[in-house]
Structure formats: C-alpha cells, structure tokens
DOROSE-170827 format. One record per residue: residue in one letter; x, y, z of N, C-alpha, C in turn. Coordinates in steps of 0.02 Angstrom, whole numbers, plus 50000, padded with zeros to 5 digits. Example, Ala and Ser with C-alpha at 12.3 -4.5 7.8 and 13.67 -1.06 7.14 Angstrom:
<atom gulum="A" n_px="50660" n_py="49716" n_pz="50390" ca_px="50615" ca_py="49775" ca_pz="50390" c_px="50660" c_py="49835" c_pz="50390"/>
<atom gulum="S" n_px="50642" n_py="49888" n_pz="50354" ca_px="50684" ca_py="49947" ca_pz="50357" c_px="50645" c_py="50002" c_pz="50394"/>
//
This chain:
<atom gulum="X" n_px="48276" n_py="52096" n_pz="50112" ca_px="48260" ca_py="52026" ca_pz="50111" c_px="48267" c_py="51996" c_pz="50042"/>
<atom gulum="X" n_px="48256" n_py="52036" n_pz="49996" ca_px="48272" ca_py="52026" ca_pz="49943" c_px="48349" c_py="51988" c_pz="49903"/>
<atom gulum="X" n_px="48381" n_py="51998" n_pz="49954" ca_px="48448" ca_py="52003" ca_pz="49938" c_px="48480" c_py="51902" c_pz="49951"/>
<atom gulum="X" n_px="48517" n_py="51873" n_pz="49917" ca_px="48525" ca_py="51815" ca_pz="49941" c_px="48594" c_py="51813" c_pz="49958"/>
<atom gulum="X" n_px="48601" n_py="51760" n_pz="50015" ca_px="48662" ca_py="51737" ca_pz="50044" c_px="48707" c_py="51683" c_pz="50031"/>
<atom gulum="X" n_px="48729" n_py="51689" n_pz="49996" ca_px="48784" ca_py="51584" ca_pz="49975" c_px="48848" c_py="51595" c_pz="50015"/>
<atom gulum="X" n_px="48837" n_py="51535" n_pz="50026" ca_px="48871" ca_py="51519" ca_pz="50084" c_px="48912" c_py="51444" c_pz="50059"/>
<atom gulum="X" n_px="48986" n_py="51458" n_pz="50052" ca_px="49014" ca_py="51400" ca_pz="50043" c_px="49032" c_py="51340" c_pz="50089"/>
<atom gulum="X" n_px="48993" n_py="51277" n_pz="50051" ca_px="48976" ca_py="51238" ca_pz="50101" c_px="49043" c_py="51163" c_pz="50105"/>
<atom gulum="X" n_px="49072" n_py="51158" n_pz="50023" ca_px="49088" ca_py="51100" ca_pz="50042" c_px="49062" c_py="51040" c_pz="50016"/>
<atom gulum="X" n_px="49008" n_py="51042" n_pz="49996" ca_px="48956" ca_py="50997" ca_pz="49989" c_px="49007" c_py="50944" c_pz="49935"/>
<atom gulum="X" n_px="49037" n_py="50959" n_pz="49882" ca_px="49059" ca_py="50910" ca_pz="49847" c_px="49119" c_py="50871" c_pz="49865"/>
<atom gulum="X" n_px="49159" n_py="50896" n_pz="49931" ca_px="49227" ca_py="50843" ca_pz="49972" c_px="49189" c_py="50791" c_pz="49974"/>
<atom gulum="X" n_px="49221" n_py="50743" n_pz="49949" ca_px="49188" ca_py="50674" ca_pz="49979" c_px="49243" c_py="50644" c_pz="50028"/>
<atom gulum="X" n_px="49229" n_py="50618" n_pz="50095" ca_px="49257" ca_py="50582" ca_pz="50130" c_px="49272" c_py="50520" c_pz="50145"/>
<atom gulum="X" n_px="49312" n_py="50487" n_pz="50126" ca_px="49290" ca_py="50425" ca_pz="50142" c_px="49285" c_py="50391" c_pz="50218"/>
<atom gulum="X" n_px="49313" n_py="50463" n_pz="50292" ca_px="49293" ca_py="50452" ca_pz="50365" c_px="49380" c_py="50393" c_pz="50368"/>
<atom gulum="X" n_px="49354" n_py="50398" n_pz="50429" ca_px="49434" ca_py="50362" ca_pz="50468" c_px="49391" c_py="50307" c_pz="50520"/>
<atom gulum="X" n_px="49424" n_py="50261" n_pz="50521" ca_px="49437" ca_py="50223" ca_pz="50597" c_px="49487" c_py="50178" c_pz="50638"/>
<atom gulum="X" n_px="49492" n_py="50210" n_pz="50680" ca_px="49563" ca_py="50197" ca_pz="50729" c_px="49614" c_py="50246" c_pz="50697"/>
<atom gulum="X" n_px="49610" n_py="50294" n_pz="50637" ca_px="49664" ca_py="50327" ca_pz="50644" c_px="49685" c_py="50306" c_pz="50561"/>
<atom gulum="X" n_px="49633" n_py="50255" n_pz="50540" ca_px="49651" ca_py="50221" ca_pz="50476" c_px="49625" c_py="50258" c_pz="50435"/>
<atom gulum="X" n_px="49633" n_py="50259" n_pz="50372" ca_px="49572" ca_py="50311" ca_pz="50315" c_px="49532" c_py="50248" c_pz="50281"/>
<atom gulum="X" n_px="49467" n_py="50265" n_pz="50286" ca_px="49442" ca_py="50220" ca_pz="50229" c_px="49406" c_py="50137" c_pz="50272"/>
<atom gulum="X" n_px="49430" n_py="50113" n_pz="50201" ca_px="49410" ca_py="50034" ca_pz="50244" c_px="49492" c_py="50010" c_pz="50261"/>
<atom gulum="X" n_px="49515" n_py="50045" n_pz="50272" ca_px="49577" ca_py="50018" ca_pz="50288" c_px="49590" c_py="49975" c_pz="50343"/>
<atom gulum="X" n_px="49530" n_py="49972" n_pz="50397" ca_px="49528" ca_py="49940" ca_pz="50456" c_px="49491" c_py="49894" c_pz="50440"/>
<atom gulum="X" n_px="49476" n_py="49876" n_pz="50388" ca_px="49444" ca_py="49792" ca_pz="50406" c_px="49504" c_py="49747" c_pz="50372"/>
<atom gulum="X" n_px="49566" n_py="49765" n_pz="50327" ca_px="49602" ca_py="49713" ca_pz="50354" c_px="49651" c_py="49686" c_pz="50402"/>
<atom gulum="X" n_px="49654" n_py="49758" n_pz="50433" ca_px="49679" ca_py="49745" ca_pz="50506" c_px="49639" c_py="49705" c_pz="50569"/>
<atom gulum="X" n_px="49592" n_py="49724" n_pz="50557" ca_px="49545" ca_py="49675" ca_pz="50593" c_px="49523" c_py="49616" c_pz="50566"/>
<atom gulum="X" n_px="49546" n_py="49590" n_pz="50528" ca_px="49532" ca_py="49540" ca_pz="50492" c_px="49614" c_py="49486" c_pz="50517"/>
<atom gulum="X" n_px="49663" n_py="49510" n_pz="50500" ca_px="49710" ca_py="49499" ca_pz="50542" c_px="49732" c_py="49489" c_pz="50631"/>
<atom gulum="X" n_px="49694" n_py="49535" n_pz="50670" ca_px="49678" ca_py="49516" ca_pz="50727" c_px="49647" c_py="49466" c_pz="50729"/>
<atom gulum="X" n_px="49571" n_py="49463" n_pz="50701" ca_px="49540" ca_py="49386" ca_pz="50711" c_px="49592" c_py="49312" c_pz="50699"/>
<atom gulum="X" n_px="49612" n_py="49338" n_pz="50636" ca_px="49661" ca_py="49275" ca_pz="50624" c_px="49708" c_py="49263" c_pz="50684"/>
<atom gulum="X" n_px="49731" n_py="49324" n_pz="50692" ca_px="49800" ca_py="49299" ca_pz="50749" c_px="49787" c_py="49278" c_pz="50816"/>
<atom gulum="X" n_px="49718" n_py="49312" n_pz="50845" ca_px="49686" ca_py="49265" ca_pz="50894" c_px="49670" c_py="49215" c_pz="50898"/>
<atom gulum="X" n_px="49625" n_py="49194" n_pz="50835" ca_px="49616" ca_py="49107" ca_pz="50818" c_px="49684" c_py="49070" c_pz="50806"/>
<atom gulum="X" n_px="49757" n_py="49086" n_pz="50799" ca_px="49804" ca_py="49053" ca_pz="50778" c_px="49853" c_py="49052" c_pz="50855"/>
<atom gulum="X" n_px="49838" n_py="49093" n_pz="50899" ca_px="49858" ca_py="49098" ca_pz="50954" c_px="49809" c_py="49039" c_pz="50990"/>
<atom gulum="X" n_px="49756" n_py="49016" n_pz="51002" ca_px="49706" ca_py="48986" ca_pz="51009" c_px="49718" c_py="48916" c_pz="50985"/>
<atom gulum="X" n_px="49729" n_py="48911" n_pz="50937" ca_px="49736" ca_py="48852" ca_pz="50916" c_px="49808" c_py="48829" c_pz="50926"/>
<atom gulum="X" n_px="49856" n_py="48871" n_pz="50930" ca_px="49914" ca_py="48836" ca_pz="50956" c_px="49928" c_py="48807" c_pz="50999"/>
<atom gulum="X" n_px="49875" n_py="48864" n_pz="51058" ca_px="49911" ca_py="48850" ca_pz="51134" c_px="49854" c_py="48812" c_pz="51139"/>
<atom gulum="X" n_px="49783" n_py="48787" n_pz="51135" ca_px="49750" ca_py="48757" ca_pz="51168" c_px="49726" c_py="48673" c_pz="51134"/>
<atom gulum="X" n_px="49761" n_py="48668" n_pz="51065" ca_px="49754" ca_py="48629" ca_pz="51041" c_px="49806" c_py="48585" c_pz="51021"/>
<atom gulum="X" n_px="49863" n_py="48621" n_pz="51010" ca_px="49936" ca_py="48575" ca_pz="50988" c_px="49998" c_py="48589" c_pz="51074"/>
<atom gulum="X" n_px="49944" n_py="48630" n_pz="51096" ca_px="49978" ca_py="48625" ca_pz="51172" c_px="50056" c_py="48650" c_pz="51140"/>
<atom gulum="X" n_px="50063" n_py="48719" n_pz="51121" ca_px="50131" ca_py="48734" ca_pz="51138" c_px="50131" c_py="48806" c_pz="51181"/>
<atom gulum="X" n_px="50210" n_py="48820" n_pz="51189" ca_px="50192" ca_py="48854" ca_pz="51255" c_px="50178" c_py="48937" c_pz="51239"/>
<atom gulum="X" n_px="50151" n_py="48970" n_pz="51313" ca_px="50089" ca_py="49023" ca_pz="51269" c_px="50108" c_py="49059" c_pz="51238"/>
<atom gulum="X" n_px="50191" n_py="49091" n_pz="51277" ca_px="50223" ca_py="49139" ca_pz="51255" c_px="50253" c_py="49120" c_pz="51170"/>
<atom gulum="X" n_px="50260" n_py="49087" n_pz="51163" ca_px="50277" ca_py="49065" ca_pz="51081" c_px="50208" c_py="49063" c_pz="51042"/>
<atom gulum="X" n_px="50171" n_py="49059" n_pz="51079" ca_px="50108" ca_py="49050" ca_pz="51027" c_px="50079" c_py="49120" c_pz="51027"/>
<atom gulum="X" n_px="50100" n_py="49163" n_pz="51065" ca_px="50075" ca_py="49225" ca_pz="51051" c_px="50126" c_py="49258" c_pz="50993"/>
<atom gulum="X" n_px="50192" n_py="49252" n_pz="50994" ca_px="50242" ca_py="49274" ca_pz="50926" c_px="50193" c_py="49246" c_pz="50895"/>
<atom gulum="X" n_px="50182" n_py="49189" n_pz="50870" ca_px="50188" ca_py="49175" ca_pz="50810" c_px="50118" c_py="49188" c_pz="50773"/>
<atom gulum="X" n_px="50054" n_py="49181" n_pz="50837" ca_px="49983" ca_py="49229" ca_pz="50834" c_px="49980" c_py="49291" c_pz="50799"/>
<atom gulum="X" n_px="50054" n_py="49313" n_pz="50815" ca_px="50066" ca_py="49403" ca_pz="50798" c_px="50093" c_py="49429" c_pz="50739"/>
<atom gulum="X" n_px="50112" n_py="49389" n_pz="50702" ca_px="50153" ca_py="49381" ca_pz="50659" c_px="50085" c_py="49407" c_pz="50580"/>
<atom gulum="X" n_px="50029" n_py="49392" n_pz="50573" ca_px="49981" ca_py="49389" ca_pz="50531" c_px="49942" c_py="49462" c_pz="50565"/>
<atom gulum="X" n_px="49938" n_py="49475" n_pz="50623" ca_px="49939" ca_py="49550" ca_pz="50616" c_px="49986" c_py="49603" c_pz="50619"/>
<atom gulum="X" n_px="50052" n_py="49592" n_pz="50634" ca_px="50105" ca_py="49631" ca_pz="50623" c_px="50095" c_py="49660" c_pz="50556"/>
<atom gulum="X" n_px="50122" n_py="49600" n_pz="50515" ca_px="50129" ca_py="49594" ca_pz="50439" c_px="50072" c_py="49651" c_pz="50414"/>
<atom gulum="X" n_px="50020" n_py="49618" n_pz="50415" ca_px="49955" ca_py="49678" ca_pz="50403" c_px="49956" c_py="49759" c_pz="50421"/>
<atom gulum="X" n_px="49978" n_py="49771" n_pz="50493" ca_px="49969" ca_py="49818" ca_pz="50516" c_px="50029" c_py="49851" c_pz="50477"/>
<atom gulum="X" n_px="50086" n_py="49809" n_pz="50471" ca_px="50141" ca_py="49842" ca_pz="50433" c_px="50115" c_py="49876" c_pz="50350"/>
<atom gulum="X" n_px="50094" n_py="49854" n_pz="50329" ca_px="50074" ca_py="49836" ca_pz="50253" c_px="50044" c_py="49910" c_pz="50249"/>
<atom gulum="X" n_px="49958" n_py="49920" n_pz="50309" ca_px="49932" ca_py="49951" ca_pz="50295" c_px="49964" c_py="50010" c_pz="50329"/>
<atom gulum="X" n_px="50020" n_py="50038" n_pz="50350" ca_px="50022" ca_py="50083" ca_pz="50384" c_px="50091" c_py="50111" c_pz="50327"/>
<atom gulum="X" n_px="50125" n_py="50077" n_pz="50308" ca_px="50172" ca_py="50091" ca_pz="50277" c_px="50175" c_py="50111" c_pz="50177"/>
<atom gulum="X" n_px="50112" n_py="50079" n_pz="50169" ca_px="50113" ca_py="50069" ca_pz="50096" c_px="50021" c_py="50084" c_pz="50084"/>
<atom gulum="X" n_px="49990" n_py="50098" n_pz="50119" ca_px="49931" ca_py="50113" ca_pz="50107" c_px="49901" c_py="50195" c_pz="50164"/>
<atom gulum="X" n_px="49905" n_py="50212" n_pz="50211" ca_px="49888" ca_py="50251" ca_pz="50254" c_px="49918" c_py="50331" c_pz="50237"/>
<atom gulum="X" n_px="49901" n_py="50363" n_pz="50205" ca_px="49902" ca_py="50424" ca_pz="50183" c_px="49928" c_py="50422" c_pz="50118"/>
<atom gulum="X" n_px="49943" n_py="50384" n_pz="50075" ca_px="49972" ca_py="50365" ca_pz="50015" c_px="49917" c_py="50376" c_pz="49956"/>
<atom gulum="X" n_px="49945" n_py="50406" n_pz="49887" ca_px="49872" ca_py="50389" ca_pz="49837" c_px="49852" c_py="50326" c_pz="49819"/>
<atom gulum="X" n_px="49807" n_py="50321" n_pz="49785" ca_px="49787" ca_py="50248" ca_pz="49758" c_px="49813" c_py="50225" c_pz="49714"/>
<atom gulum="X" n_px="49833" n_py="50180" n_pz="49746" ca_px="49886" ca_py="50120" ca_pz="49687" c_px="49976" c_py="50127" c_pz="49691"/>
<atom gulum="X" n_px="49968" n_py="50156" n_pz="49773" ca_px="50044" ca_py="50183" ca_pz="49767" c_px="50089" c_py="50116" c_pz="49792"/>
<atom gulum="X" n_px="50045" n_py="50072" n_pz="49824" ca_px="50084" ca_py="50024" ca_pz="49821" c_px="50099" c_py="49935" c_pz="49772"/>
<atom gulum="X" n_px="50061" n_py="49966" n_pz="49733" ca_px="50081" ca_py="49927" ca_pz="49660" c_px="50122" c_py="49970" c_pz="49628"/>
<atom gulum="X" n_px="50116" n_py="50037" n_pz="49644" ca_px="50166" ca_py="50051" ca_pz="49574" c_px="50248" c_py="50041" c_pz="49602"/>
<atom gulum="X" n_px="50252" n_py="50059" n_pz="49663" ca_px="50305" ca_py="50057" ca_pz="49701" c_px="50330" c_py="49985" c_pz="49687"/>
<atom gulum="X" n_px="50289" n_py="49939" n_pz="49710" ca_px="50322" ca_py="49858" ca_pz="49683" c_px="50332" c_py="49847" c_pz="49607"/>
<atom gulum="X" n_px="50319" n_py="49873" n_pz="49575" ca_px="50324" ca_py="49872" ca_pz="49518" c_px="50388" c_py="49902" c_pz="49496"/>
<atom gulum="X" n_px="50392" n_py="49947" n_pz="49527" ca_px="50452" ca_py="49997" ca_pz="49534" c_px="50522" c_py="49957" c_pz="49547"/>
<atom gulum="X" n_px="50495" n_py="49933" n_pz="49619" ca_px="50571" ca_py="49896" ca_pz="49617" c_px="50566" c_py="49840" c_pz="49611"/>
<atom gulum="X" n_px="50528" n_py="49779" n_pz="49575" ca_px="50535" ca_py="49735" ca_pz="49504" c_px="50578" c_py="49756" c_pz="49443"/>
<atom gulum="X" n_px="50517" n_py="49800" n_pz="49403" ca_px="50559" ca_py="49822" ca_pz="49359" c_px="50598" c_py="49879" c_pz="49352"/>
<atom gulum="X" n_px="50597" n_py="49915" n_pz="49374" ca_px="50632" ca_py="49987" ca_pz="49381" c_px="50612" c_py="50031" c_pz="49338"/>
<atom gulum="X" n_px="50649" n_py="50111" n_pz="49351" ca_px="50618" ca_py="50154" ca_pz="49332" c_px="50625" c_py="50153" c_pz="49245"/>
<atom gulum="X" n_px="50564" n_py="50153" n_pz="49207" ca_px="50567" ca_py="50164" ca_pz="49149" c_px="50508" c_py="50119" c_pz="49100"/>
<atom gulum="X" n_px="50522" n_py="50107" n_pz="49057" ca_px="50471" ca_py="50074" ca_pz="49015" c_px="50504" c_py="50004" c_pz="48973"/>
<atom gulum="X" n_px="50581" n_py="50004" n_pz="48985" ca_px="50600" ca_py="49966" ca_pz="48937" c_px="50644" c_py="49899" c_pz="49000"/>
<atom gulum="X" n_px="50643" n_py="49836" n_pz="48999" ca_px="50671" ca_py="49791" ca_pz="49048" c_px="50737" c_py="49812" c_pz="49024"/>
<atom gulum="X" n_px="50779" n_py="49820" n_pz="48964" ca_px="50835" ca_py="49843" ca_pz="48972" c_px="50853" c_py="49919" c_pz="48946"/>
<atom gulum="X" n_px="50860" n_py="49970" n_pz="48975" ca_px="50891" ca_py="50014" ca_pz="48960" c_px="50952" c_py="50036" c_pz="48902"/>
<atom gulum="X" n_px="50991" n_py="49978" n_pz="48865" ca_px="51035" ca_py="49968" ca_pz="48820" c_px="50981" c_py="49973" c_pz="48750"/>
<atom gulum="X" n_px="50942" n_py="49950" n_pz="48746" ca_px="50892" ca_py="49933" ca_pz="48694" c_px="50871" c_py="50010" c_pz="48663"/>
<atom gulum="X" n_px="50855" n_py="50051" n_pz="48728" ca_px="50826" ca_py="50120" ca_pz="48716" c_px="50834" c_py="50167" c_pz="48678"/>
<atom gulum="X" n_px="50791" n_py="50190" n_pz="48618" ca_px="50848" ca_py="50249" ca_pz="48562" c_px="50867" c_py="50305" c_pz="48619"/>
<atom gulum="X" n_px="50947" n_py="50292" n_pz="48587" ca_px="50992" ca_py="50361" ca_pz="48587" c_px="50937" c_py="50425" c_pz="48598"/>
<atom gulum="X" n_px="50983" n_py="50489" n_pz="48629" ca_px="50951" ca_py="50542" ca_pz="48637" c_px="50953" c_py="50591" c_pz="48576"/>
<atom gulum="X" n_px="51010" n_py="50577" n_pz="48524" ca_px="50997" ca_py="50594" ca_pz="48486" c_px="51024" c_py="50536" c_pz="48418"/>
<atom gulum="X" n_px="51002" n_py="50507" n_pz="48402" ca_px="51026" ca_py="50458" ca_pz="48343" c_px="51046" c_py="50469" c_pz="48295"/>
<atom gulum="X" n_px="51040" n_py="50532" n_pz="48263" ca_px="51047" ca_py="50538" ca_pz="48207" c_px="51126" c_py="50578" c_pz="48211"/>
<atom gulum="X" n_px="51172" n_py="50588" n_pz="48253" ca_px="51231" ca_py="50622" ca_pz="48266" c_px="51277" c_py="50564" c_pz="48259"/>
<atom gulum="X" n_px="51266" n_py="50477" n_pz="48270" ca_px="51300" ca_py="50453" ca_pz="48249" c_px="51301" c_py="50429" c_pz="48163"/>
<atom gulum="X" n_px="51242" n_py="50452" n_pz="48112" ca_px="51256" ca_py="50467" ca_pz="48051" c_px="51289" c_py="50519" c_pz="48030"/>
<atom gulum="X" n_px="51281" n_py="50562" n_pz="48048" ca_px="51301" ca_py="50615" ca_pz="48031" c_px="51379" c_py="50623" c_pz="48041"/>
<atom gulum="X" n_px="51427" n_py="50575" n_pz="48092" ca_px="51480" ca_py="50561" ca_pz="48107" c_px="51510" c_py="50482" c_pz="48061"/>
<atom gulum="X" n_px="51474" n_py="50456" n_pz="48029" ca_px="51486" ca_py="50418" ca_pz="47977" c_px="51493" c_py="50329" c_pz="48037"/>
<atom gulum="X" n_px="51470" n_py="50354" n_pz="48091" ca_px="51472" ca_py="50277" ca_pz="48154" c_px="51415" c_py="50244" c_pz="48145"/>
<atom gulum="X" n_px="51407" n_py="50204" n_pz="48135" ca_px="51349" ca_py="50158" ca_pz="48141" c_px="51339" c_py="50130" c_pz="48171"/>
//
C-alpha cells in the first residue's frame, strides 16, 4: 500500500471543444450569418415583394461567403493563418516590396572583380 500509482492524465491539453464539426468559436460566425441570411431572405420576399426563389440566392449569399471563409481559411488551420496567407499574396514571399533592392548573395565578389 505503500507504494504509489501516477497515472498519466492529460490534465494540461487544453481544448478548445467543437460544434457542428467547427473547432472553437468558430460557429458563432456562422450562425451569425444564418441569422443574417434569414432576416435578408425575409425582408426581401415579404417586404420589397420579390420573388422567393431569388430571395433565397441572394439570403444565401452572407452565409455561403461565411461558411466559405470559415471552412477554408480558418477550420483546422493555425492561428493567424489566414492573415498571413493574405498577406502573402498582397505582398509576397519575403520582406522587401521589391526584390531588386535586396543585397546580393554575395556582394563583395563584384569588388573583388573590379564591377561596381
């Protein structure tokens, strides 16, 4: 009895849990988007009277977009992968907006060759 037992538990994974399949809070702006696209479906067809089937495209359009966003650029991805990615293809890969500007790999071979 004397003797003790540890038992690896885990205890420090932190989770941040899933819902619908989403990680995180990733589902409240998808659902935040549904609300919208129901109220914009709603207000099309029952207030500016256009017809339903068009007012459901265009209802759908503010959760597409969303659902796209978060499934493609946020849903198993690290954090911040989709700023760096836009950033990425803004400016491209590197640190300098033009690449011409950048020292040579080795600079000092065109002294040494008398080129300046």
């Amino acid at each position: 009895m004397s003797e003790l037992r540890f038992t690896d538990t885990n205890a420090a994974d932190d989770s941040a849990g899933s819902v619908w399949g989403l990680d995180g809070n990733l589902f409240l702006p998808v659902v935040a988007s549904a609300t919208t696209s129901v109220g914009l479906l709603l207000a099309l067809f029952s207030f500016l009277h256009v017809d339903w089937f068009l007012s459901a495209l265009i209802g759908a359009i503010p959760f597409i977009g969303t659902l796209s966003y978060v499934l493609l650029f946020k849903q198993g991805k690290p954090l911040g992968y989709d700023l760096d990615l836009f950033e990425l293809w803004i400016v491209g890969p590197g640190f300098s907006f033009n690449p011409q500007h950048q020292q040579p790999f080795r600079p000092m071979e065109g002294v040494a060759k008398g080129v300046s």
